[in-house]
LOPASE-503095 format. One line per field, with one value per residue (C-alpha): chain; residue in one letter; x, z, y. Coordinates in steps of 0.5 Angstrom, whole numbers. Last residue first. Example, Ala and Ser with C-alpha at 12.3 -4.5 7.8 and 13.67 -1.06 7.14 Angstrom:
BEGIN
unit: c(A_A)
code: c(s_a)
x: c(27_25)
z: c(14_16)
y: c(-2_-9)
***
This chain:
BEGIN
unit: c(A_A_A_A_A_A_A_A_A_A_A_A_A_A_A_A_A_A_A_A_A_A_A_A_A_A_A_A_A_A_A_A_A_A_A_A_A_A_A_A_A_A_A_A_A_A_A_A_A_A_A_A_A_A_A_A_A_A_A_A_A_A_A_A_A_A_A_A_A_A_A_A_A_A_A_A_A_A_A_A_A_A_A_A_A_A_A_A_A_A_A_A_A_A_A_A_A_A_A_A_A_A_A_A_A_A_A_A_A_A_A_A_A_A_A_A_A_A_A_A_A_A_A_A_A_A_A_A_A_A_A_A_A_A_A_A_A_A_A_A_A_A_A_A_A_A_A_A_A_A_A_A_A_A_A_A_A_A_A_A_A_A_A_A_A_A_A_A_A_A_A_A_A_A_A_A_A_A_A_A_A_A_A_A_A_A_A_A_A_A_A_A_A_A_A_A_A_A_A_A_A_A_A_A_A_A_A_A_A_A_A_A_A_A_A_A_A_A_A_A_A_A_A_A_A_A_A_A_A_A_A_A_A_A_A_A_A_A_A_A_A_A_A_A_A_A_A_A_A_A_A_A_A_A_A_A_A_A_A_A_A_A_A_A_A_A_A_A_A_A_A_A_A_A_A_A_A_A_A_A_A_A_A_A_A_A_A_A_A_A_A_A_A_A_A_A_A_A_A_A_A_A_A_A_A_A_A_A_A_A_A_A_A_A_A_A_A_A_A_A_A_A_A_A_A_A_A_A_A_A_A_A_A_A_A_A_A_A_A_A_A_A_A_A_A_A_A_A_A_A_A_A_A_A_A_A_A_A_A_A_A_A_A_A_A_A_A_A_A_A_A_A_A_A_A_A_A_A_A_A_A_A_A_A_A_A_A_A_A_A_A_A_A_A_A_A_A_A_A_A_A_A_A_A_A_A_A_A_A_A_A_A_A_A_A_A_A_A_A_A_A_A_A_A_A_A_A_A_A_A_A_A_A_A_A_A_A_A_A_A_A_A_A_A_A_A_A_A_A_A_A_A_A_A_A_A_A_A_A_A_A_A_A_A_A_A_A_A_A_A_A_A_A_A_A_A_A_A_A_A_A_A_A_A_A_A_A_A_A_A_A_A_A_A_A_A_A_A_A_A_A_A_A_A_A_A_A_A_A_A_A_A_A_A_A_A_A_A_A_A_A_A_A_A_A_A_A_A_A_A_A_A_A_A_A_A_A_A_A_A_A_A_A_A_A_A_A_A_A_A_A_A_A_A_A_A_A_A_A_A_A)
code: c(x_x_x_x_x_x_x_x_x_x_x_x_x_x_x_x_x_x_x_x_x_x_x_x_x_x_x_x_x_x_x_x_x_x_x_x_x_x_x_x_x_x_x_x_x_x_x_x_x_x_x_x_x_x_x_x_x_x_x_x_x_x_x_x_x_x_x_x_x_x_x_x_x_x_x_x_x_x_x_x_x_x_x_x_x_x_x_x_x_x_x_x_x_x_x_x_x_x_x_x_x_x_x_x_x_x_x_x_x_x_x_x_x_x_x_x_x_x_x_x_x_x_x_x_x_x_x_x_x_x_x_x_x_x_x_x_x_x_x_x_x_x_x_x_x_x_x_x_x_x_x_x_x_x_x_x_x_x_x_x_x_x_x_x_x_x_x_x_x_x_x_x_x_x_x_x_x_x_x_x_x_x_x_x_x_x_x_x_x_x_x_x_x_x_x_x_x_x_x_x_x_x_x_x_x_x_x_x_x_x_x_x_x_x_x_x_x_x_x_x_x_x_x_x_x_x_x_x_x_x_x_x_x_x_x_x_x_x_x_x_x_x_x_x_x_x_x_x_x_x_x_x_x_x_x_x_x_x_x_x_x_x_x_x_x_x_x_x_x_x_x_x_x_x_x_x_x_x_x_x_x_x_x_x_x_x_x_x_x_x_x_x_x_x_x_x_x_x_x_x_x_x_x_x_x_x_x_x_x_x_x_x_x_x_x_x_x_x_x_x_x_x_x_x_x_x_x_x_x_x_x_x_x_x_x_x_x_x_x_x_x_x_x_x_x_x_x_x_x_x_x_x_x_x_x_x_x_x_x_x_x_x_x_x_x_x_x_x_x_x_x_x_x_x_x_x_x_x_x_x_x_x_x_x_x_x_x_x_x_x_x_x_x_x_x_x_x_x_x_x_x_x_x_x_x_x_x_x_x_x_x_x_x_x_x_x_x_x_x_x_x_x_x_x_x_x_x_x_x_x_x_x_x_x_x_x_x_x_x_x_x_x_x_x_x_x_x_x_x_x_x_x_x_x_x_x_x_x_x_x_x_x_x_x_x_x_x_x_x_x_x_x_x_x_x_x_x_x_x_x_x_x_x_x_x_x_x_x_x_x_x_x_x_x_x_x_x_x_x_x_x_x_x_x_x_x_x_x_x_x_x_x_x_x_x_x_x_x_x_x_x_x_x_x_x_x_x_x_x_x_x_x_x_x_x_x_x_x_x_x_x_x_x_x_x_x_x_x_x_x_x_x_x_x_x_x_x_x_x_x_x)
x: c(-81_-83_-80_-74_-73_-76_-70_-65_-66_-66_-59_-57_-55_-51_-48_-44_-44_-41_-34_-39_-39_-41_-33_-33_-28_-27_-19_-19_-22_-17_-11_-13_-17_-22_-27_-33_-40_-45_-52_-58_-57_-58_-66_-67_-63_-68_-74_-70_-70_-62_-58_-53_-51_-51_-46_-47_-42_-44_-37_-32_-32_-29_-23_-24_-28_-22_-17_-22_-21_-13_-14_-16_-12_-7_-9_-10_-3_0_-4_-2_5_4_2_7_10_18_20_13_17_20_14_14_22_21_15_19_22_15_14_19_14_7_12_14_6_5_9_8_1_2_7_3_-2_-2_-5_-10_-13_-12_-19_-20_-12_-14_-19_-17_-11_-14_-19_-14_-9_-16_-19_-12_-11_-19_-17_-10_-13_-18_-13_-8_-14_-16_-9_-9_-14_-12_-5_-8_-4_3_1_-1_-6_-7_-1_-3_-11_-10_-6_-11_-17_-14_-12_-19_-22_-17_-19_-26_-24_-19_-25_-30_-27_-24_-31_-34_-30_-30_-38_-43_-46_-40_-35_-40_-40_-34_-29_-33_-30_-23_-22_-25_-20_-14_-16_-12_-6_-8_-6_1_3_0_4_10_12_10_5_4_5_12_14_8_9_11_2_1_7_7_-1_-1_6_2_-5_-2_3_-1_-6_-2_0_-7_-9_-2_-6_-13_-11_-7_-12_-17_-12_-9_0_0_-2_3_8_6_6_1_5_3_-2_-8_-12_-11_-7_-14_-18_-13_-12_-20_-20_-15_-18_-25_-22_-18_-25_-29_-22_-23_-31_-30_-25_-32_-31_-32_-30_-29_-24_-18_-19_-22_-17_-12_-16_-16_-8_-8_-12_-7_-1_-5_-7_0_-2_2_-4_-8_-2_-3_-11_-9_-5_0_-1_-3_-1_6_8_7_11_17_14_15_22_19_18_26_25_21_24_31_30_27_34_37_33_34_29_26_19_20_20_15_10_11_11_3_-1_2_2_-5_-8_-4_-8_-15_-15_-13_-17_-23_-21_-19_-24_-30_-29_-26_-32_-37_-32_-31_-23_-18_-15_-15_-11_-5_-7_-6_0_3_1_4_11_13_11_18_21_28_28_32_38_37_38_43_47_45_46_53_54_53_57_55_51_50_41_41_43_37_32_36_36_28_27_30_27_19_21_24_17_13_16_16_9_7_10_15_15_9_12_18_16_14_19_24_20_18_25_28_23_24_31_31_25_31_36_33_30_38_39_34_37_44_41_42_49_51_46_43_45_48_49_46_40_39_40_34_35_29_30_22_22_29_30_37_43_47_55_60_57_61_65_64_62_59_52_49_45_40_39_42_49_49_55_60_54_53_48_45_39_37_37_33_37_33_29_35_36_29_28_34_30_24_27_30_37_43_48_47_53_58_54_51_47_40_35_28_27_29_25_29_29_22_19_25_21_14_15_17_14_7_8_10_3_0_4_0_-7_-5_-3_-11_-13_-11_-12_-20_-19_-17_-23_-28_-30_-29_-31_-28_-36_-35_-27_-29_-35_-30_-24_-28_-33)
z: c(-36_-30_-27_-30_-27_-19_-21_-22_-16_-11_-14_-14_-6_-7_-13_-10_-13_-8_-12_-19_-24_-32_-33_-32_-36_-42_-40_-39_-46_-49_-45_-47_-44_-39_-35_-39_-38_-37_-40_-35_-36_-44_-42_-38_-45_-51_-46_-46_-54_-56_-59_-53_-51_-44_-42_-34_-30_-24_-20_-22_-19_-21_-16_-11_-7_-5_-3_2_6_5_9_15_14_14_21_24_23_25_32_32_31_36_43_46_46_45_44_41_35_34_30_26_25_23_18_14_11_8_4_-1_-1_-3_-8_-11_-11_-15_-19_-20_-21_-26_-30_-30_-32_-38_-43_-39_-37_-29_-25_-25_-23_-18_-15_-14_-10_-6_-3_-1_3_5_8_12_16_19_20_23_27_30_32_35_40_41_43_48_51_52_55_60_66_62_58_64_60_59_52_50_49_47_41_40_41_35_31_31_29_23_20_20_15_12_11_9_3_0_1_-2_-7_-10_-9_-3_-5_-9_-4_2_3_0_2_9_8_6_13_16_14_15_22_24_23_31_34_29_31_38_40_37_40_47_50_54_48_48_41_35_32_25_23_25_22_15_14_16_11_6_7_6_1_-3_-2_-6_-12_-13_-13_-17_-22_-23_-24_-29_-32_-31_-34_-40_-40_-35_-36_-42_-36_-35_-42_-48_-54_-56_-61_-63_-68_-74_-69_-64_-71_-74_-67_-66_-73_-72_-65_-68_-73_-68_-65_-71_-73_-65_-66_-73_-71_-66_-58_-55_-48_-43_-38_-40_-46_-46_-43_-48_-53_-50_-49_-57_-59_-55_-59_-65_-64_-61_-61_-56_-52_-55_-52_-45_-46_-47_-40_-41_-39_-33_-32_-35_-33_-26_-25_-24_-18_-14_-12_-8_-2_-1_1_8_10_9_12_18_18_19_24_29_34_28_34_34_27_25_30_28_20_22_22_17_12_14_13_7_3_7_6_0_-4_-1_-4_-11_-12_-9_-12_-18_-20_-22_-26_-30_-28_-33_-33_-25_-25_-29_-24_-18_-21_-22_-15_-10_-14_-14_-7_-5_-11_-10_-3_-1_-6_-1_4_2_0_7_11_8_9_17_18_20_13_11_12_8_1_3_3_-2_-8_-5_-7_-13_-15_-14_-19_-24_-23_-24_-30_-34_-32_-33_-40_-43_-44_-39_-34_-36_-33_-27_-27_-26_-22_-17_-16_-15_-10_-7_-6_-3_2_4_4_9_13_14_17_22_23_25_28_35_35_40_45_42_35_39_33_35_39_34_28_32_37_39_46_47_47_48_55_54_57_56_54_52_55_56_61_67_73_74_77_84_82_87_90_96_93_86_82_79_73_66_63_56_57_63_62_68_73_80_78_75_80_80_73_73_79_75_69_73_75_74_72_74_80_73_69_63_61_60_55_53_47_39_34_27_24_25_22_15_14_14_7_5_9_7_-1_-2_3_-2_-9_-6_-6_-14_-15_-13_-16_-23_-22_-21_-27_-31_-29_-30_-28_-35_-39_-47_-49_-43_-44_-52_-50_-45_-50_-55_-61)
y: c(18_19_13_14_21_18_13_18_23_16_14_21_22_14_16_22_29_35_37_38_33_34_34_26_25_30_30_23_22_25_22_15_9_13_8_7_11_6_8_10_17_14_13_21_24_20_22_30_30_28_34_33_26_25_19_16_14_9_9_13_19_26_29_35_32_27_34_35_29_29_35_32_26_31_34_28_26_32_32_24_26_31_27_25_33_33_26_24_28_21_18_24_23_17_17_22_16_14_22_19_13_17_21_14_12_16_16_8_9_14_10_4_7_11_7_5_13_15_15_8_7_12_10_2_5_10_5_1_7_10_3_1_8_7_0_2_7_2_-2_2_5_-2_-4_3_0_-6_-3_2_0_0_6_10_15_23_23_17_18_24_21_16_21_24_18_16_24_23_16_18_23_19_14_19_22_15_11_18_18_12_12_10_4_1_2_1_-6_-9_-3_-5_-13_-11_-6_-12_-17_-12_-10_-18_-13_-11_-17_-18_-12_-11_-18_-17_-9_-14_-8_-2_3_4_1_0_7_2_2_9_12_8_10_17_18_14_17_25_23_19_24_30_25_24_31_33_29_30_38_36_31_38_43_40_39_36_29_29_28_21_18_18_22_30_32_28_30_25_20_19_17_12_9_8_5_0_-1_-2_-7_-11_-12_-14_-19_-21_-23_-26_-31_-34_-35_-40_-41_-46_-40_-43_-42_-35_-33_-36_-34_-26_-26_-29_-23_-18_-21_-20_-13_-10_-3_-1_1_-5_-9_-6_-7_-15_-14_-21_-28_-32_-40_-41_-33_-34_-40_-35_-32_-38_-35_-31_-36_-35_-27_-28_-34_-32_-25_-29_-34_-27_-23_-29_-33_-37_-38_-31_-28_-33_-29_-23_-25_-28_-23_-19_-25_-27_-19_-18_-26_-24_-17_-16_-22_-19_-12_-14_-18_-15_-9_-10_-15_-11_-7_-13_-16_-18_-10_-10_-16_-13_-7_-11_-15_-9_-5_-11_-12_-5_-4_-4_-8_-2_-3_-8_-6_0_-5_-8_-2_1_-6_-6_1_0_-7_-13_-15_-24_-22_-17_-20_-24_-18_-16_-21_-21_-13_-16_-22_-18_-12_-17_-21_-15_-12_-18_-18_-11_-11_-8_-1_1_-3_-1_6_2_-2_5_9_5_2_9_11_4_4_11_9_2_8_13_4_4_11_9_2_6_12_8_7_12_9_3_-1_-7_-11_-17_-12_-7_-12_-16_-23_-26_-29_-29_-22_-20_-16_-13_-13_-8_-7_-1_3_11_14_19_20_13_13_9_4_2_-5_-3_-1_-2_0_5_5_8_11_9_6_8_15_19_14_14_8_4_-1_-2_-3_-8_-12_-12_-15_-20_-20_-25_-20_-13_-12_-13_-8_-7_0_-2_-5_-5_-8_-4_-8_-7_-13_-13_-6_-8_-14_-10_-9_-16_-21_-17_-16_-23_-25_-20_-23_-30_-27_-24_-31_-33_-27_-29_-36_-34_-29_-35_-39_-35_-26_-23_-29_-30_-26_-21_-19_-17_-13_-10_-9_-5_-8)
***
């Protein structure tokens, strides 16, 4: 009797469960505050050299006295003569004005990291990637050697610690450190409570469960962080509304317990059958002793079996050492490069399109809910893989048109358009992120997850400082980093169909007489466990199987049976 069977009788979709995503819901509003943290401290408004004959002007007048000026922002005045600026020789700013919205004070703005000063908050958000490069690797390998609950909440205190560290800075190295301090839980805290909620949850319940609650939780702290920032008015008591709510946390272990199937990997029996009591407990189950002596027997046996023939431990860099699951992995990690950096670009390009950078960030967000609702729909119809393939590919043709669209419009009289444009593309770039977290951690064995997962997420996380410099190439050529964007989301949509699906697997066994094989199609294959059965997963599948192309050829054969 494995795991699944166990999970079933203690109730794989109760009350526990219920819990469980609920906190899982919490942990992605953490999440939101946390990672676009970075995005609205750093708004940089509209501003201009200050000058003495500028005082007491509206915005429009500022725009006219600086008309005949190539670099407003930055170059200084002898005066305004008739309205118009007449420029200095020489000298540098020392002052601007700027045009806050609603009277919001940023770092840039309180600092005046302009000008000069401008690659301040760039070089902030380098070591605030840094920091979560770092942090990935480490709670994800302690995840796997301590538990994925102490790991999450450690991951989630310090990525707060940060944030609230950040908020008494003044000077360029103590907003790195801080920063970089910042960083370490970037991520960290959403994917380990998404895979301990992962291993509770039946597999027909993973998709709804996990993607709703995503969109509906993600979705609300997204849209509402713009405006909470506003109505606080300063970048610091912002951080501390959005590092205090982290402190809830530490409930977290009195009403949720440890992955069972993380204690089976470490073969800690006794303490997975009290994690599986509590959950069918809390559930108002009752389940016999002699169902968890059954189930500790399997797994005994099991270890006993895989320790005569196996011959390298169970950790990440063992998944390279057969060809498939190698393949497999420098695979994930590639995509989570592309949807990554395509995610980061398109999601903080919020300046200069027409509209208030608040405003269109937390209307567009609002894309969260939808993106969760097609995932729901389509994502047990169509395949992992082919949700995965079609979302970047889709994702990729919006993203073009966009930046076309920037490059032959006004964006002042264009905005509403242009805010559409954002919107669709954060949609498209939402479905591929999401659907890539629940695909990878099915396709990556149990006891190595939470190592692999948080890889992959590092690289796809280095790849998120890159964002900057792609968004800054807009310089040269407006639309170019919707060109390259494009072309990766191009490209990552043909690495998915190099990867095995998960959805609706089927055991054949050989030997079998063609009737007894046509009945055992229609048996589930589980999910890869260990490192051998990843390498034999799925090894019957071509590059172009999807469920939803085969369902109608299954059924014909069962029926002519």
């Amino acid at each position: 009797m494995d795991f699944s069977e166990v999970l079933d009788r203690c109730g794989n979709y109760g009350r526990f469960q219920i819990v469980l995503l609920l906190l899982y819901g919490y942990t992605n509003i953490l999440g939101s505050l946390h990672y676009f943290s970075q995005t609205l401290i750093t708004f940089t408004p509209e501003h201009w050299c200050s000058h003495v004959d500028l005082e007491g002007l509206s915005i429009k007048e500022l725009r006219t006295a600086y008309s005949n000026v190539s670099y407003p922002s930055c170059t200084l005045l002898l005066g305004v003569i008739n309205g118009t600026g007449v420029v200095a020789e020489g000298g540098e700013c020392k002052d601007w004005i700027f045009s806050r919205e609603s009277g919001y004070e940023s770092i840039t703005t309180e600092l005046k990291w302009v000008c000069g000063k401008s690659h301040h908050s760039a070089l902030g958000q380098s070591f605030f990637f840094m920091g979560s490069v770092m942090g990935t690797t480490i709670f994800g390998y302690l995840s796997d050697r301590i538990g994925r609950l102490p790991s999450l909440l450690m991951a989630t205190l310090c990525g707060a610690t940060g944030d609230f560290i950040t908020s008494f800075v003044y000077t360029l190295p103590g907003f790195a450190v801080a920063r970089f301090v910042s960083g370490l839980s970037t991520d960290t805290m959403y994917y380990l409570m998404y895979i301990l909620v992962f291993e509770y949850l039946s597999p027909k319940s993973r998709t709804f469960g996990l993607n709703i609650i995503l969109a509906v939780f993600y979705c609300f702290g997204l849209v509402t962080s713009p405006w909470a920032a506003i109505w606080i008015g300063n970048w610091r008591r912002y951080l501390w509304l959005a590092s205090l709510p982290a402190l809830g946390v530490l409930i977290y272990p009195l009403l949720i317990c440890e992955s069972a199937q993380w204690l089976l990997t470490k073969r800690k029996y006794d303490e997975a059958v009290s994690c599986l009591k509590r959950v069918a407990k809390f559930n108002g189950r009752h389940v016999e002793d002699s169902v968890f002596d059954e189930f500790v027997k399997h797994y005994h046996q099991r270890a006993e079996e895989v320790q005569g023939v196996s011959i390298q431990e169970d950790n990440f860099f063992a998944m390279f050492m057969t060809p498939r699951l190698r393949r497999f992995t420098l695979t994930l990690l590639l995509k989570s490069v592309i949807i990554t950096l395509s995610c980061d670009v398109i999601n903080r390009n919020m300046e200069g399109l027409g509209s208030s950078p608040f405003k269109l960030f937390s209307f567009t967000s609002i894309v969260y809910l939808p993106a969760g609702v097609a995932i729901l729909l389509l994502q047990n119809k169509i395949g992992r893989k082919g949700m995965a393939c079609g979302a970047l590919f889709v994702g990729a043709i919006i993203t073009a048109v966009t930046g076309y669209l920037i490059a032959h419009l006004n964006t002042t009289d264009n905005a509403l358009l242009l805010a559409i444009m954002v919107g669709l593309g954060r949609f498209g770039a939402t479905v591929s992120y999401d659907a890539e977290i629940q695909y990878a951690a099915e396709i990556i064995p149990t006891s190595v997850r939470g190592q692999a997962v948080s890889n992959i997420h590092v690289v796809g996380l280095a790849s998120s400082s890159l964002a900057f410099y792609v968004i800054y190439l807009a310089q040269y050529y407006k639309p170019l980093p919707s060109i390259i964007i494009s072309c990766l989301m191009f490209f990552g949509a043909g690495l998915c169909l190099t990867l095995p699906e998960t959805l609706n697997k089927y055991v054949t066994i050989e030997g079998f007489p063609s009737v007894c094989l046509t009945m055992l199609f229609l048996l589930p294959r589980k999910l890869p466990e260990t490192l051998m059965e990843g390498e034999k997963f799925a090894q019957d599948e071509g590059f172009l199987y999807f469920p939803c192309f085969r369902k109608k050829l299954e059924t014909t054969k069962l029926e002519s049976v």
